[in-house]
C-alpha positions, 0 to 999 in steps of 0.5 A: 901894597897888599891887596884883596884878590877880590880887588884885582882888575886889570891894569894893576901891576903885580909887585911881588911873585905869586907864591904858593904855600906849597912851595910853588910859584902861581905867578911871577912877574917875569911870566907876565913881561911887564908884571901887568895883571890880566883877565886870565892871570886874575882869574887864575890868582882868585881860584888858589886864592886861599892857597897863597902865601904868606898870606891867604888871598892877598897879593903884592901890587905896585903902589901906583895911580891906577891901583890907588884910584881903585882901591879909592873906590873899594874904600869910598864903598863904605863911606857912601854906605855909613854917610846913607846910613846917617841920612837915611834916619833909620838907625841913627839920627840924621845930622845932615838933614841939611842939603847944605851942610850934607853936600859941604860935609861930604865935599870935605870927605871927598878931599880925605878920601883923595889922599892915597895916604889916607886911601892906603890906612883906611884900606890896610885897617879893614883888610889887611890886619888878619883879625876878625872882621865884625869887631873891626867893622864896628870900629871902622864904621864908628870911625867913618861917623865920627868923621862925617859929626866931626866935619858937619860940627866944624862946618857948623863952628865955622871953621877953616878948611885946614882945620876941617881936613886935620878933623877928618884925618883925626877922626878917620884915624882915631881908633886904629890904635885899638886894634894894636892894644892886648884885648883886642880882638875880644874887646867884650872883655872890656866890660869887666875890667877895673876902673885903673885897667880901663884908665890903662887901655884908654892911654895904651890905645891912644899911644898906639894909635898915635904911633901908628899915624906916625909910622904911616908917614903921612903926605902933610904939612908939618903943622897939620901933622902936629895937629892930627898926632895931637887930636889922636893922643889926646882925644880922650882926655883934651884940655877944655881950656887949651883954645890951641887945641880945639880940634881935639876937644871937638873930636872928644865930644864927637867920638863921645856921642857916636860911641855911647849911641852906636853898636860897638864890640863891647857893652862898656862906654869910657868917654865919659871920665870916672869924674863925669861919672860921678855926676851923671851917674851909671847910666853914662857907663853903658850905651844911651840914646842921643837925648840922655848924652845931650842932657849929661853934656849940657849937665857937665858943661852948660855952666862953665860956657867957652868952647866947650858949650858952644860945642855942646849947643851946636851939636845939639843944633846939628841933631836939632835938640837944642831944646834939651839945653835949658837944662834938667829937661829929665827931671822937670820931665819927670815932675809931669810924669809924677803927676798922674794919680795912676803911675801910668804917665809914659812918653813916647819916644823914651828918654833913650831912644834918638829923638826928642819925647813928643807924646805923653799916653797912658800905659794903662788905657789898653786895661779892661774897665780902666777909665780917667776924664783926661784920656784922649781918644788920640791913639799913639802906637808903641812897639813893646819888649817883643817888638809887638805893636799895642795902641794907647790913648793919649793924656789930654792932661800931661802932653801940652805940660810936655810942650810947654816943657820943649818950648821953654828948653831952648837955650 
């Protein structure tokens, strides 16, 4: 096993002798009789870490209990961080607000995370691919959310936990074909490429993907493996009708949802299908808040129901949007806004930020001398362009419409 020399502790057994680009040995096993790494032996190791070859700063260490339950550690660091994230709120809508679900969901996390297995992929993808680490940090980030949505949804579905597992394992897992495919690591070349060439790298991606969760050989019944292989092959173009594979259509909209409202390397979003695109229009193309991906999902699939709505409306419950499900919540939105005599009707938040609009202020109410009889002397802070606070006032006429519209949205 390949290991960071950051990542070494005493007690680990080294695999393979230490060699130098040199030509020297640094270590070999002989000199430390049973091979077990010490206090003194890492210390030498991390000071010619750069020095040692074949590759820098990486040594050999013997697959083990020991070296397996640390490097457990090392990759959990990340899940605790990205799961913080989510709770937190403060940069991604949190749909584990749910001290029950919250503690279900990273039960099952606990699970994946104890499959040296896993343990090992998710450890070789961030620190053993040689490639540049903010595009596979993105990725593996996304990946870990996606895990996390993926196993609150199925939580929330009801389902078994054998299902839950080959979720996780999918979603942990789904992306790494990406970093077998020809654009990456400049995956911002993306947002230039065709609509065929896109189709191309989608199905590349997969099938790399899929190649590589069979070359990891991976601890699991051969059922579950079929499964995993299936969601990972076809997430990006399930079958909304195939009730066999459900996982995958789960995964589907899963991924979909973390990817078109997280950063990722490339401004270009591709889960929705040139055929969506047509319906929802170019907004989908790009990067959007949770509120619009709701709306276009509900747009796609509230009218022809089955799994895939029942989907749709339970990760709008997870999000606590099921209020944007009655359908054209945006255009019946912007009916109100049209209202105003002023055209200075704005909401607050936008239509493309995480949360539901709650607010409707007057743009215009900062202005020298301008005056209208529905004004509130309610003050609501917006921060603009240049992240500056400035205070509106609020319009005493649009915002109960606006209530009236969330009330009447659930659906």
């Amino acid at each position: 096993m390949l290991v960071h020399t950051d990542h070494l502790v005493p007690g680990m057994i080294l695999d393979k002798d230490i060699e130098l680009r040199a030509g020297s040995f640094l270590i070999t096993r002989r000199e430390l009789g049973d091979g077990c790494l010490t206090e003194k032996a890492i210390k030498s190791i991390r000071n010619f870490s750069p020095q040692i070859a074949p590759v820098s700063s990486k040594v050999f260490i013997m697959d083990d209990e020991f070296a397996i339950n640390y490097i457990k550690n090392v990759v959990k660091e990340d899940l605790n961080r990205i799961a913080e994230g989510v709770i937190s709120g403060k940069e991604y809508t949190n749909f584990l607000a749910d001290g029950e679900l919250q503690a279900k969901v990273m039960r099952v996390m606990e699970i994946l995370f104890s499959n040296p297995d896993i343990v090992r992929c998710m450890y070789d993808a961030k620190y053993n691919t040689g490639e540049q680490a903010k595009p596979l940090d993105l990725i593996l980030e996304h990946s870990v959310r996606t895990a996390l949505l993926s196993v609150a949804l199925g939580l929330r579905l009801r389902w078994t936990l054998l299902s839950l597992v080959s979720l996780g394992t999918a979603a942990l897992l789904h992306d790494l074909g990406i970093l077998k495919t020809s654009p990456y690591p400049e995956l911002e070349s993306l947002d230039d490429f065709s609509t065929d060439s896109l189709a191309e790298f989608i199905e590349q991606h997969q099938e790399c993907g899929a190649s590589l969760f069979q070359d990891a050989e991976l601890n699991m019944n051969p059922y579950q493996h079929r499964e995993v292989l299936h969601i990972i092959a076809n997430h990006h173009n399930p079958d909304p009708e195939d009730l066999k594979h459900r996982n995958t259509l789960l995964l589907h909209f899963t991924d979909l949802v973390d990817e078109m409202v997280s950063r990722m390397p490339y401004r270009l979003r591709y889960n929705f299908s040139p055929a969506q695109l047509e319906i929802l229009g170019k907004l989908y193309k790009r990067r959007c808040g949770l509120v619009h991906v709701l709306l276009g999902l509900t747009r796609l699939y509230k009218r022809k129901g089955g799994s895939a709505w029942e989907m749709v409306c339970n990760l709008a419950g997870l999000f606590n949007m099921q209020k944007l499900l009655g359908g054209d919540f945006d255009v019946k939105l912007q009916e109100i806004i049209d209202c105003c005599p002023f055209d200075s009707a704005k909401v607050n938040p936008p239509l493309e930020s995480n949360s539901l609009p709650h607010t409707i202020y007057c743009s215009k109410s900062i202005d020298d001398g301008f005056s209208c009889e529905d004004l509130l002397y309610v003050k609501v802070k917006i921060q603009d362009d240049k992240r500056e606070i400035k205070e509106y006032l609020k319009c005493g006429a649009l915002s109960p419409r606006l209530q009236k519209l969330i009330e009447e949205g659930e659906g």
